[in-house]
N, C-alpha and C positions, 0 to 999 in steps of 0.2 A: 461556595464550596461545591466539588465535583468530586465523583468518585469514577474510577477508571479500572479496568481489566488488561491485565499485558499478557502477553503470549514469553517462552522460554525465553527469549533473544532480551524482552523489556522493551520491546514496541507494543501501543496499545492497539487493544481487540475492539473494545467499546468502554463508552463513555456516560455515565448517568449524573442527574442533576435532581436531589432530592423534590423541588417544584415541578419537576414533569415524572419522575417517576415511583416518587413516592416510598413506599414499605416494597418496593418491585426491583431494590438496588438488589444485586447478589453477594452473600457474604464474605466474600475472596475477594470482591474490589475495595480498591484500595485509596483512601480518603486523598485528595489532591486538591490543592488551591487553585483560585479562577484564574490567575496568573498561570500558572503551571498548564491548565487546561490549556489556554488561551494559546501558549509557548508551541503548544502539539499540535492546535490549528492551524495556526499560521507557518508552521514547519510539518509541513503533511509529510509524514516518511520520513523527514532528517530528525527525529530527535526520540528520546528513547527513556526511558526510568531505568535508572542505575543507582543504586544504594541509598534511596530515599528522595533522589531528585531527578529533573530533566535533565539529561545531557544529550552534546550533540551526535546525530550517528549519520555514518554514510556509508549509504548501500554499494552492496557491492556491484562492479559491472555487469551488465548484463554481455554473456561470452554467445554470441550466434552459434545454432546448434546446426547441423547439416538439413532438417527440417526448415528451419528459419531459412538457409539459402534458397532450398525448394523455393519455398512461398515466395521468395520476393521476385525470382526467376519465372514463376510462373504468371504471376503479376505482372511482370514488363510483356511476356507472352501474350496477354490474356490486351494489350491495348494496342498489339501491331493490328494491322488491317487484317478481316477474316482470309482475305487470298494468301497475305503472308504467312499465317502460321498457321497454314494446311501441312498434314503431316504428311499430306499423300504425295510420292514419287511420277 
Protein backbone atom coordinates (compact mmCIF):
# COMPACT_ATOMS: atom_id res chain seq x y z
CA UNK A 1 0.00 0.00 0.00
CA UNK A 2 1.14 3.74 -1.06
CA UNK A 3 -0.21 6.73 -0.46
CA UNK A 4 0.05 9.65 -3.14
CA UNK A 5 -0.73 13.61 -3.34
CA UNK A 6 -2.18 14.93 -6.82
CA UNK A 7 -1.95 18.39 -7.84
CA UNK A 8 -5.73 20.08 -9.47
CA UNK A 9 -5.31 18.43 -12.97
CA UNK A 10 -4.73 14.50 -10.81
CA UNK A 11 -1.22 14.17 -11.68
CA UNK A 12 0.71 13.10 -8.78
CA UNK A 13 3.04 15.58 -6.50
CA UNK A 14 4.48 12.92 -4.38
CA UNK A 15 4.45 9.50 -3.26
CA UNK A 16 4.66 7.76 0.37
CA UNK A 17 5.06 4.18 1.52
CA UNK A 18 4.11 3.80 5.16
CA UNK A 19 7.72 1.56 5.72
CA UNK A 20 9.80 4.56 4.81
CA UNK A 21 7.93 7.13 5.98
CA UNK A 22 5.98 6.25 8.66
CA UNK A 23 3.43 8.79 10.95
CA UNK A 24 5.33 11.41 8.23
CA UNK A 25 2.49 10.63 5.38
CA UNK A 26 0.30 13.90 5.04
CA UNK A 27 -3.27 13.87 5.75
CA UNK A 28 -4.68 14.86 2.21
CA UNK A 29 -2.85 11.88 0.64
CA UNK A 30 -4.53 9.61 -0.65
CA UNK A 31 -4.57 5.71 0.11
CA UNK A 32 -3.39 3.81 -3.46
CA UNK A 33 -2.53 0.26 -4.24
CA UNK A 34 1.14 -1.02 -5.10
CA UNK A 35 -0.36 -1.77 -8.58
CA UNK A 36 -1.81 1.66 -8.95
CA UNK A 37 1.62 3.04 -7.73
CA UNK A 38 3.56 0.92 -9.78
CA UNK A 39 0.99 2.10 -12.95
CA UNK A 40 2.47 6.03 -12.27
CA UNK A 41 6.03 4.63 -12.30
CA UNK A 42 6.24 3.03 -15.21
CA UNK A 43 3.85 5.85 -16.96
CA UNK A 44 5.98 8.79 -15.64
CA UNK A 45 3.49 11.83 -16.87
CA UNK A 46 1.03 9.75 -18.91
CA UNK A 47 -1.29 8.78 -16.28
CA UNK A 48 -3.31 10.59 -13.81
CA UNK A 49 -6.21 9.86 -10.74
CA UNK A 50 -9.52 10.39 -12.00
CA UNK A 51 -12.38 9.43 -9.83
CA UNK A 52 -10.75 6.94 -7.66
CA UNK A 53 -8.56 5.40 -10.19
CA UNK A 54 -5.52 5.68 -12.71
CA UNK A 55 -6.30 6.58 -15.92
CA UNK A 56 -4.46 7.49 -19.00
CA UNK A 57 -3.41 11.12 -19.76
CA UNK A 58 -1.62 12.86 -22.47
CA UNK A 59 0.17 15.90 -22.06
CA UNK A 60 -0.45 18.45 -24.05
CA UNK A 61 2.21 19.65 -26.90
CA UNK A 62 4.69 21.56 -25.96
CA UNK A 63 3.79 25.02 -28.59
CA UNK A 64 7.72 26.68 -29.08
CA UNK A 65 7.62 30.26 -27.67
CA UNK A 66 9.63 33.02 -29.68
CA UNK A 67 12.24 32.56 -26.59
CA UNK A 68 12.49 28.95 -27.42
CA UNK A 69 13.52 29.99 -31.23
CA UNK A 70 15.97 32.52 -29.70
CA UNK A 71 17.70 29.76 -27.85
CA UNK A 72 17.99 27.20 -30.44
CA UNK A 73 19.19 29.99 -33.11
CA UNK A 74 21.55 31.14 -30.70
CA UNK A 75 22.84 27.65 -30.13
CA UNK A 76 23.51 26.79 -33.90
CA UNK A 77 25.34 30.54 -33.48
CA UNK A 78 27.28 29.73 -30.64
CA UNK A 79 29.15 26.20 -32.82
CA UNK A 80 29.86 28.24 -36.14
CA UNK A 81 33.55 29.00 -36.07
CA UNK A 82 34.71 32.12 -33.80
CA UNK A 83 35.65 34.22 -37.29
CA UNK A 84 32.11 33.15 -38.50
CA UNK A 85 30.04 34.63 -36.12
CA UNK A 86 31.80 37.96 -35.52
CA UNK A 87 29.20 40.55 -35.48
CA UNK A 88 31.74 43.01 -36.63
CA UNK A 89 31.44 44.63 -40.20
Amino acid sequence: MKFALFDSNGLPTAFYALDIHGDNIPAEAIQIEDGQWQDFIDNNGRRKWADGVVVAYEPPPHVPTISDYQSAIQAQWMKLPAASNSMTA
